[in-house]
Backbone as a chain_set.jsonl record, in Angstrom:
{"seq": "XXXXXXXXXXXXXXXXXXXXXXXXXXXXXXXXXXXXXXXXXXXXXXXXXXXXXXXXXXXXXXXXXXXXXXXXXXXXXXXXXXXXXXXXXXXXXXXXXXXXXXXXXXXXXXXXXXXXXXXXXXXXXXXXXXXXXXXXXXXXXXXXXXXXXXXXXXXXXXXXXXXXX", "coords": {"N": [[225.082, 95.262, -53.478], [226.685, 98.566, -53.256], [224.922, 101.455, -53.826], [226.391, 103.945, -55.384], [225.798, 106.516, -55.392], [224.756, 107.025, -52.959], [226.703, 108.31, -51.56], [228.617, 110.319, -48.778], [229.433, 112.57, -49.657], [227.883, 112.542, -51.816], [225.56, 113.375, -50.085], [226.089, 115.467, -48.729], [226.345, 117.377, -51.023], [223.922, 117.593, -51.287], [221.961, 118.578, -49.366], [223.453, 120.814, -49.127], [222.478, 122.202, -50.565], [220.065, 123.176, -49.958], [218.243, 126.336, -48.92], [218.287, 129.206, -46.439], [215.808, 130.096, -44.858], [215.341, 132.759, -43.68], [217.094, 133.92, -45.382], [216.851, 134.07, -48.032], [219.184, 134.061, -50.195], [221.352, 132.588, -49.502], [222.84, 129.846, -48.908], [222.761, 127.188, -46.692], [225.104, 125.817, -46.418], [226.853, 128.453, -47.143], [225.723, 129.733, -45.049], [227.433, 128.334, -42.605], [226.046, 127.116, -40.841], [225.482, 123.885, -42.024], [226.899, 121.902, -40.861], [227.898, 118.626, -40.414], [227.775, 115.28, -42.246], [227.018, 112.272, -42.495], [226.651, 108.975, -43.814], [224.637, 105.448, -44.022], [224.176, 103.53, -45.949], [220.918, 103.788, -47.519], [220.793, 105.923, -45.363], [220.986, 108.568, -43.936], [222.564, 110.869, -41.99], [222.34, 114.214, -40.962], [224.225, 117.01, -39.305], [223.392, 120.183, -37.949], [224.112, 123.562, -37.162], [222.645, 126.158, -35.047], [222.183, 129.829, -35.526], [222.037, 131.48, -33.691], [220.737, 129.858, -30.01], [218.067, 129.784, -30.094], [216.495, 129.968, -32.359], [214.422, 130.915, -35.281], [214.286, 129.717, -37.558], [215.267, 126.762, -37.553], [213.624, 124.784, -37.553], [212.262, 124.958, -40.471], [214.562, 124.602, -41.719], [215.876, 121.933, -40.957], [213.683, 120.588, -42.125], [213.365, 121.129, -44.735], [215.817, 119.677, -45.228], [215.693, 117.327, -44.826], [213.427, 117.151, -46.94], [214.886, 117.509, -49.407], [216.886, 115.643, -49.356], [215.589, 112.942, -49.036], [214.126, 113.633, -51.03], [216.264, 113.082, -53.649], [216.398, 110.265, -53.139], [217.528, 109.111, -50.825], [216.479, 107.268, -47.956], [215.904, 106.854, -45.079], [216.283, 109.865, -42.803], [217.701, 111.794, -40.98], [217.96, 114.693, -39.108], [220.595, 116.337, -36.715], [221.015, 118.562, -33.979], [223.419, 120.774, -32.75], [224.737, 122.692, -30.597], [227.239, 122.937, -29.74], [230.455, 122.923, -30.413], [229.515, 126.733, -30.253], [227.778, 128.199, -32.988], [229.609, 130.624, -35.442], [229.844, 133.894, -36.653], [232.397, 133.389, -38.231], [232.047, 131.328, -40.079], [230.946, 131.441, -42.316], [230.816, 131.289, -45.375], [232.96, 132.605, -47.97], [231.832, 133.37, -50.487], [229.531, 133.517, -49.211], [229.412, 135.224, -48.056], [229.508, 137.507, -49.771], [227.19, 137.029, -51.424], [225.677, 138.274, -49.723], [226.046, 140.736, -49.978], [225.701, 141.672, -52.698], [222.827, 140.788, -51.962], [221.949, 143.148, -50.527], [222.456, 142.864, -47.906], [224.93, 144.187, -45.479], [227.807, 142.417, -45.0], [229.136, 140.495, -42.191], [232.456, 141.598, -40.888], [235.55, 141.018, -39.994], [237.462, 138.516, -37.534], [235.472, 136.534, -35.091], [236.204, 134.93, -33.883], [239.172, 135.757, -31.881], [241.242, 135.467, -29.997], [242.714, 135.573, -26.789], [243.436, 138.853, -25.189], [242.966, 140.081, -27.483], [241.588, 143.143, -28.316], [238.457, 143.754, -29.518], [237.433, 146.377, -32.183], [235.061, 148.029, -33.144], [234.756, 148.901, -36.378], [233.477, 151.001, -39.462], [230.418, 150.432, -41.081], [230.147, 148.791, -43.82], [228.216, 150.957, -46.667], [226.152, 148.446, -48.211], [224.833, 149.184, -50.986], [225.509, 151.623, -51.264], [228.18, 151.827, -50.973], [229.03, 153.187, -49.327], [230.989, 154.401, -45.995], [229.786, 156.199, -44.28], [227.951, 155.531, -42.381], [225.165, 154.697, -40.097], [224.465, 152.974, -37.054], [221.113, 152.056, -36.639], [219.201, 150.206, -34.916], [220.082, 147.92, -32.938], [219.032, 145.342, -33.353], [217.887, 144.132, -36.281], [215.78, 142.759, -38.658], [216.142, 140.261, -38.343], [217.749, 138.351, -35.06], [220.112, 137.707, -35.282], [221.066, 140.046, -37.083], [222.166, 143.463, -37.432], [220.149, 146.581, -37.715], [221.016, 149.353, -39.911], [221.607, 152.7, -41.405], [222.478, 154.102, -43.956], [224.167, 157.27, -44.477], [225.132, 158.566, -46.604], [223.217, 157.814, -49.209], [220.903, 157.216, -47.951], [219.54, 154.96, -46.866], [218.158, 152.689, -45.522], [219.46, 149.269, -43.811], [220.351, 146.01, -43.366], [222.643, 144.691, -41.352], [224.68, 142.423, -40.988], [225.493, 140.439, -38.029], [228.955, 140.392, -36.346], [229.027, 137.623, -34.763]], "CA": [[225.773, 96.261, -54.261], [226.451, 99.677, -52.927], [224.309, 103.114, -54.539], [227.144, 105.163, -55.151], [224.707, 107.86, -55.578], [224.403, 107.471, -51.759], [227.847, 108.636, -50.632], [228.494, 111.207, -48.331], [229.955, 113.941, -50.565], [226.834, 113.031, -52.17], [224.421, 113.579, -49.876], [226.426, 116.877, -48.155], [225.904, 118.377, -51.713], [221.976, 117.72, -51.637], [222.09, 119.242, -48.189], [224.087, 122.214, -48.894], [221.54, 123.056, -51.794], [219.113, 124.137, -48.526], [218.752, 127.81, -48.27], [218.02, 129.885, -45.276], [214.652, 130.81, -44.763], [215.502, 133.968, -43.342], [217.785, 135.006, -46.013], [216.718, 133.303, -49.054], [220.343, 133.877, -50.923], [222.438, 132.041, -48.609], [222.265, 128.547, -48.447], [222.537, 126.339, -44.779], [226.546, 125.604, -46.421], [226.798, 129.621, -47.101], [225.956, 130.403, -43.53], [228.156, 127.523, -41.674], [224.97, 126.311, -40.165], [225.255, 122.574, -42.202], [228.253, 121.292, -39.92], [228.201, 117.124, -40.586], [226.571, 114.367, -43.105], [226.947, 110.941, -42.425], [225.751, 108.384, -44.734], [225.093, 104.221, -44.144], [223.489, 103.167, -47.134], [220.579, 105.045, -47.702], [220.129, 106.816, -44.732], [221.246, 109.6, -43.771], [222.669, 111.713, -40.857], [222.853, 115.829, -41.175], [224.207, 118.121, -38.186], [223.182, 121.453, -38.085], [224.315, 124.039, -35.745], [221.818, 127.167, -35.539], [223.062, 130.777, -35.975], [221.592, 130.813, -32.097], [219.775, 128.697, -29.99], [216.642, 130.311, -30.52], [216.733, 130.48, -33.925], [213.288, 130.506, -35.688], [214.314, 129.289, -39.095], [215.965, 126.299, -37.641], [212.698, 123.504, -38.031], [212.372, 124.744, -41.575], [215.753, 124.457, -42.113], [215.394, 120.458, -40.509], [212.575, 120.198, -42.749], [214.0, 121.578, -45.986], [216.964, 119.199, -45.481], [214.988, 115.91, -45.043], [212.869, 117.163, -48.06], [215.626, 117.599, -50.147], [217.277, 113.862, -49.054], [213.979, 111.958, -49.29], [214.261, 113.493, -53.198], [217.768, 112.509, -53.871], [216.855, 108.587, -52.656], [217.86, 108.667, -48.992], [215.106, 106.402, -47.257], [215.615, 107.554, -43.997], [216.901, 111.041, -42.896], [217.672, 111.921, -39.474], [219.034, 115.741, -38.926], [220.88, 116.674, -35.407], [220.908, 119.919, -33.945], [224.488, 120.716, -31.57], [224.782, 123.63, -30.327], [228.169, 123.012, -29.175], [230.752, 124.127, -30.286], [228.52, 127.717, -31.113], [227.597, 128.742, -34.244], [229.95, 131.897, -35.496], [229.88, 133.873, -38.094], [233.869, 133.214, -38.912], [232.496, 129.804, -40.449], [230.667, 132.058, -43.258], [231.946, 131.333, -46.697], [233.089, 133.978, -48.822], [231.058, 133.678, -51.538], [227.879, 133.572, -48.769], [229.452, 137.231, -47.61], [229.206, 138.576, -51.263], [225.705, 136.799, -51.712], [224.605, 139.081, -48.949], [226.373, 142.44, -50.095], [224.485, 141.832, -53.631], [221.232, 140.871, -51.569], [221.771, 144.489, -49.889], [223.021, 143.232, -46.49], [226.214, 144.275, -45.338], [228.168, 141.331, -44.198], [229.94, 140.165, -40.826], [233.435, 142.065, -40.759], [235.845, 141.156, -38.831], [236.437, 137.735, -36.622], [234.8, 136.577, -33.974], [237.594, 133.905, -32.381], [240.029, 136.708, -32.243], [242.075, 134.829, -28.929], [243.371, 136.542, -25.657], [244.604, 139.917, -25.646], [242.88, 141.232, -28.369], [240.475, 144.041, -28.173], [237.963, 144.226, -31.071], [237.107, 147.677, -31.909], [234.038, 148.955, -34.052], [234.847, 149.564, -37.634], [232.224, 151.794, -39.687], [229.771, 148.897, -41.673], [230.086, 149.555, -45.411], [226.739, 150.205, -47.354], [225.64, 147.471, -49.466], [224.362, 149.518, -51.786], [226.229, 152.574, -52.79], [229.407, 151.364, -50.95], [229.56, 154.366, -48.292], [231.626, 153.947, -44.739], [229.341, 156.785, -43.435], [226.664, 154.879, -41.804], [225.418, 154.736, -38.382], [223.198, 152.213, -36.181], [219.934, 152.714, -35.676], [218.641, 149.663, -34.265], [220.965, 147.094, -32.976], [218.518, 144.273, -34.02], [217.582, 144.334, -37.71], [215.302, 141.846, -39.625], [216.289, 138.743, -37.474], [218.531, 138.709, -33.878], [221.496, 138.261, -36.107], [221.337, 141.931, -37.841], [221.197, 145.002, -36.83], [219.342, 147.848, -38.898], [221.71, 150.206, -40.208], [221.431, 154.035, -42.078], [223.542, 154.995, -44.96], [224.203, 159.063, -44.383], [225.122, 159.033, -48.062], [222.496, 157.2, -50.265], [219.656, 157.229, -46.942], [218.582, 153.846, -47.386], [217.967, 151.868, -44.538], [219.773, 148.147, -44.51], [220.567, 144.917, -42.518], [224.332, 144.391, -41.13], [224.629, 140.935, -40.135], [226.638, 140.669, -36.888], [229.763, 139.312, -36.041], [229.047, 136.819, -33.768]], "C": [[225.507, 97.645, -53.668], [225.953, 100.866, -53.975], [225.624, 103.459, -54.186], [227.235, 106.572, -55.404], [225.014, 108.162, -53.852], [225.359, 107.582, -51.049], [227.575, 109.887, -49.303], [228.717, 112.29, -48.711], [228.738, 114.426, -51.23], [225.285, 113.954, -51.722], [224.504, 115.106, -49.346], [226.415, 117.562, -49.245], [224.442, 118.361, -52.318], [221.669, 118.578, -50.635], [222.366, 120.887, -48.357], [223.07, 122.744, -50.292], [220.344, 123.588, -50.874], [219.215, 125.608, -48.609], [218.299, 128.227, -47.12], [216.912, 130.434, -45.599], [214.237, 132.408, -44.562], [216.505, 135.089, -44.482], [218.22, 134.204, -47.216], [218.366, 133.128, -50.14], [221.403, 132.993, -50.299], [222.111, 130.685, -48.53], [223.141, 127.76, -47.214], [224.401, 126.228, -45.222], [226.783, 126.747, -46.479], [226.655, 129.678, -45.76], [226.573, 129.703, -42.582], [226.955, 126.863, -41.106], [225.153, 124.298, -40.581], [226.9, 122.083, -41.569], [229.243, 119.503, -40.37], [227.388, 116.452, -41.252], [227.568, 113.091, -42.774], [226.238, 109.887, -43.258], [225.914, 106.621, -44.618], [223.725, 103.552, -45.084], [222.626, 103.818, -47.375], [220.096, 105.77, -46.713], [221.473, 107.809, -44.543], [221.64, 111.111, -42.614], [223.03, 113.294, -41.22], [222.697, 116.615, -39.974], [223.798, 119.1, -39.038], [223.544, 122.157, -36.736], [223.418, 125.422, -35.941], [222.97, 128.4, -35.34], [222.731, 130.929, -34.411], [220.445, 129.82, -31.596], [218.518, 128.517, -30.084], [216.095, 130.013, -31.765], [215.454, 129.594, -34.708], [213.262, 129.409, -36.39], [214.754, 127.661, -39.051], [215.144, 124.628, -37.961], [212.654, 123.588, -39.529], [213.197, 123.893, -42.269], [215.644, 122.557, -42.7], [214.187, 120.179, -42.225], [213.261, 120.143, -44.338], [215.07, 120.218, -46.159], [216.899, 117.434, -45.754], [214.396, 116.053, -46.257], [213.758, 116.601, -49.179], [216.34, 116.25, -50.389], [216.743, 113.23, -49.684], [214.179, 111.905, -51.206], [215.084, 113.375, -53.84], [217.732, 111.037, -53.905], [217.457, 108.298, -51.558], [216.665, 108.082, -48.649], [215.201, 107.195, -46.013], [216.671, 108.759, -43.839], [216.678, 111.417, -41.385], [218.654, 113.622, -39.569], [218.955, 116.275, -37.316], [220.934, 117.97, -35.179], [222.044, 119.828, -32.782], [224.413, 122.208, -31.877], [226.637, 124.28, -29.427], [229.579, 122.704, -29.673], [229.117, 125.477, -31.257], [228.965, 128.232, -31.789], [228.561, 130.011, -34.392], [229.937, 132.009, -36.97], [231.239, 133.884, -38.991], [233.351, 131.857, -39.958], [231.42, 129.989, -41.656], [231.128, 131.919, -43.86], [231.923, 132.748, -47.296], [232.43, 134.789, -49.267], [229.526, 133.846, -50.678], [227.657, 135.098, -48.14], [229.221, 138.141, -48.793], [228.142, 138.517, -51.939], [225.426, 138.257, -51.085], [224.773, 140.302, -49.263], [225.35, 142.179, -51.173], [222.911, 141.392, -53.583], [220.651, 142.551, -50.897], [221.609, 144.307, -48.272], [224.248, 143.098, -46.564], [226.763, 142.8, -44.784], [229.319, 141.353, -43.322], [231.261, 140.718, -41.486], [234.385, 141.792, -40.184], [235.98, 139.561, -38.454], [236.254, 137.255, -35.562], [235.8, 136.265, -33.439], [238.54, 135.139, -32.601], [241.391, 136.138, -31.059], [241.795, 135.919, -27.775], [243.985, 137.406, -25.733], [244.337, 140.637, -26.16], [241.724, 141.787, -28.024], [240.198, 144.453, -29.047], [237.247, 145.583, -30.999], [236.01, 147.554, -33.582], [234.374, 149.759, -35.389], [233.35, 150.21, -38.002], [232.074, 150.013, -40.702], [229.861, 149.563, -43.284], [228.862, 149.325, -46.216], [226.852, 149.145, -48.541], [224.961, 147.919, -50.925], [224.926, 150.419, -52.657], [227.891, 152.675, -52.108], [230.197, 152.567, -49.635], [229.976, 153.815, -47.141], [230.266, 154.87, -43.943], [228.232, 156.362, -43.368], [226.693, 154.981, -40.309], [224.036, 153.648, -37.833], [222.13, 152.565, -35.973], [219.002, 151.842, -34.987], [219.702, 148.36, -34.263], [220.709, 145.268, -33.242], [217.423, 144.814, -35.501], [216.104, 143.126, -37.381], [215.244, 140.443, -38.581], [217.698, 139.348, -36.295], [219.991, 138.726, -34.436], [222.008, 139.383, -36.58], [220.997, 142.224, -37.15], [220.754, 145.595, -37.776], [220.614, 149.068, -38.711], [221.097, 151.346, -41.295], [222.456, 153.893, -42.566], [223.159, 156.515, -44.963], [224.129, 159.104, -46.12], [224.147, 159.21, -48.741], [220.973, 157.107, -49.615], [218.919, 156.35, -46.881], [219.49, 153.152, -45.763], [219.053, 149.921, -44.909], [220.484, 147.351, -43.154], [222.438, 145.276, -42.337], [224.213, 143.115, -40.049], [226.128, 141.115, -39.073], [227.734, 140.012, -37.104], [229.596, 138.765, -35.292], [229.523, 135.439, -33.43]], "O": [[224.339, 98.008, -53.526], [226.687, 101.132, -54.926], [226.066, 103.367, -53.041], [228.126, 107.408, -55.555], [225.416, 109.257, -53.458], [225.29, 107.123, -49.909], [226.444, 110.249, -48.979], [228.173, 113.203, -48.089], [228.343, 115.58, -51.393], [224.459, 114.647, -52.315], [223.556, 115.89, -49.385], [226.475, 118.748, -48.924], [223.963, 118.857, -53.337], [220.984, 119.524, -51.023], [221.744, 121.848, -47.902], [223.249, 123.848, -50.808], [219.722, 124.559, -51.303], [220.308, 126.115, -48.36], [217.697, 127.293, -46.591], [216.864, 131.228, -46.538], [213.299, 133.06, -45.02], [216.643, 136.312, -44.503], [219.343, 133.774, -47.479], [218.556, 132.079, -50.755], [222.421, 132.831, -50.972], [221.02, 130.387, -48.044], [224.335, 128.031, -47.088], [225.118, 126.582, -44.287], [227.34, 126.825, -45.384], [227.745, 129.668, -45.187], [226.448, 130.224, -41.473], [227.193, 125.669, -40.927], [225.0, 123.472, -39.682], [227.899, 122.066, -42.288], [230.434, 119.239, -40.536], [226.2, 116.741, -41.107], [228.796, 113.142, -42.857], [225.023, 110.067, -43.331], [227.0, 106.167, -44.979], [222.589, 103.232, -44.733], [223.075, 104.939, -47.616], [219.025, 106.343, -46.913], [222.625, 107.693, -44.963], [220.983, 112.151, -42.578], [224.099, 113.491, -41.799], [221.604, 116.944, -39.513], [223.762, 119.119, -40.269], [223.407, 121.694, -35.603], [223.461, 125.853, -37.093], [224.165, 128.23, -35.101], [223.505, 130.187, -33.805], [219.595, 129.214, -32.249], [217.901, 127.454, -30.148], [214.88, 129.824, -31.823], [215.322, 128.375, -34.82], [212.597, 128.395, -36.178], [214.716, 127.058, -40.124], [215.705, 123.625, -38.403], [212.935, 122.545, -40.117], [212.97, 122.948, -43.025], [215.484, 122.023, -43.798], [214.4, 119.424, -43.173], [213.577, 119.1, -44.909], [215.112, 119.73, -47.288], [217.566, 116.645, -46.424], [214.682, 115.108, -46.993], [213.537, 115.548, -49.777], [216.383, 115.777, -51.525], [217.107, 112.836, -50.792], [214.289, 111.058, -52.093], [214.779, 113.577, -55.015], [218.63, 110.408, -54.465], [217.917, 107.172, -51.365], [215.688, 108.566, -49.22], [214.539, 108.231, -45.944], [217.708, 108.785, -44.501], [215.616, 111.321, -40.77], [219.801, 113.684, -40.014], [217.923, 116.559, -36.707], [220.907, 118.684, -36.182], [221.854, 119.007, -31.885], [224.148, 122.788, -32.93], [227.019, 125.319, -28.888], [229.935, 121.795, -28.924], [228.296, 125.305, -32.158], [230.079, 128.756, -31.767], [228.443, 130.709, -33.385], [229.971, 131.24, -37.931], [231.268, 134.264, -40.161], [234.245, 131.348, -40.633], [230.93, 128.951, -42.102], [232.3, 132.225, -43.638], [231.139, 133.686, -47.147], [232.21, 135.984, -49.065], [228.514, 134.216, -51.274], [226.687, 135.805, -47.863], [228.817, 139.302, -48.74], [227.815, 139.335, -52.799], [225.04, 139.218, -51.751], [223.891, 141.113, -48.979], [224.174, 142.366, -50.862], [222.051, 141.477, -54.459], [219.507, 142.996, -50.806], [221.005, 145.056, -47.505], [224.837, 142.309, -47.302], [225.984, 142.121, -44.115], [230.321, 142.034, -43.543], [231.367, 140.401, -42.671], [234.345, 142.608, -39.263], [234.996, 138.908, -38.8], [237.123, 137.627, -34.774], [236.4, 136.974, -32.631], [238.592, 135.483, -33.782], [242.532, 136.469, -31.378], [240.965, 136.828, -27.786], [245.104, 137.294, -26.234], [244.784, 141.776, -26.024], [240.843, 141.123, -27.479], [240.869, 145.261, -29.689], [236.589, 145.931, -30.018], [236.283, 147.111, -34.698], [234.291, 150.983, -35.489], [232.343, 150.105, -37.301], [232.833, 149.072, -40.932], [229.622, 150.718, -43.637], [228.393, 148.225, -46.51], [227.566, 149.166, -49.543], [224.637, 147.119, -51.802], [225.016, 150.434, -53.885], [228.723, 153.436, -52.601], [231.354, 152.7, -49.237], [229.509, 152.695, -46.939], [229.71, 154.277, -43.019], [227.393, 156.702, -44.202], [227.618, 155.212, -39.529], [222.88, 153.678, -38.255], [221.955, 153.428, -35.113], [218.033, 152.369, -34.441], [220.105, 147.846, -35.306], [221.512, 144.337, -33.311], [216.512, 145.64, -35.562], [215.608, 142.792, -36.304], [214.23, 139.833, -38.24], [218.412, 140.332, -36.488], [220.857, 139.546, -34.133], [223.196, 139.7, -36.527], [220.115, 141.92, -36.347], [220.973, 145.097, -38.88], [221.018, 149.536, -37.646], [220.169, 150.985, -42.019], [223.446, 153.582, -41.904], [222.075, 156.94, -45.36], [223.199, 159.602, -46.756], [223.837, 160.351, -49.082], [219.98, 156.967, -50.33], [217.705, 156.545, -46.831], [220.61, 153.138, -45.252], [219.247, 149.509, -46.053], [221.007, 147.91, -42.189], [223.185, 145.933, -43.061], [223.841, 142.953, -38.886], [227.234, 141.63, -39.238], [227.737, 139.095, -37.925], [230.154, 139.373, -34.378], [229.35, 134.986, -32.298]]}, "num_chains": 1, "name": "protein.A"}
């Protein structure tokens, strides 16, 4: 008799309850990072693609995602790491861009695949906080290699702007 606890819908919404280590509001489905779940009875396959290939957070992540399985009733739990196609931040949900404005980082603008032809140009980043355009860079890596550190002129508060990448 099949668990029909142990689908795949099921197990990609035990999965996507993961958050990001680095940016506790966002969870691994929020930042595009959880890619694929596979499921043959109770085990368990979960891609992940990192935000790069470096990317500290990305054993937690692994870790977090088997945890989370294991306590659902998956027996075994196997999570892959592809790096190919790479991670962008077009594959950001909505709602994981409006987490981050009400965490007080600006979020990705803009997107990345844009095709041939086009030439992306440098909008101003809008603060997260009191909603001002007039900001300016002051360190082009923030918090993690994803952000940069941004100034609000207005309100003078320092604050993340996650890249487009």
């Amino acid at each position: 008799m099949v668990n029909l606890t142990h689908s795949q819908e099921h197990a990609w919404t035990v999965a996507a309850t993961v958050t990001d280590p680095e940016v506790p509001v966002l969870t691994i489905e929020d930042l595009g990072v959880l890619r694929a779940v596979e499921v043959e009875g109770d085990r368990a396959v979960v891609t992940l693609t990192p935000t790069y290939s470096g990317c500290p957070a990305l054993d937690t992540m692994r870790d977090d995602v088997i945890l989370a399985l294991n306590h659902a009733g998956y027996g075994t739990v196997e999570v892959r790491t592809t790096l190919s196609p790479a991670w962008t931040t077009d594959w950001m949900t909505d709602a994981g861009k409006q987490k981050l404005t009400a965490y007080g980082i600006a979020p990705p603008t803009g997107r990345a695949s844009l095709g041939s032809g086009i030439i992306r140009l440098r909008l101003a980043v809008k603060c997260p906080r009191c909603g001002s355009l007039d900001t300016k860079e002051v360190a082009h890596f923030g918090s993690t290699s994803c952000k940069a550190l941004f100034e609000c002129r207005a309100c003078l508060e320092p604050f993340d702007h996650f890249k487009v990448l």
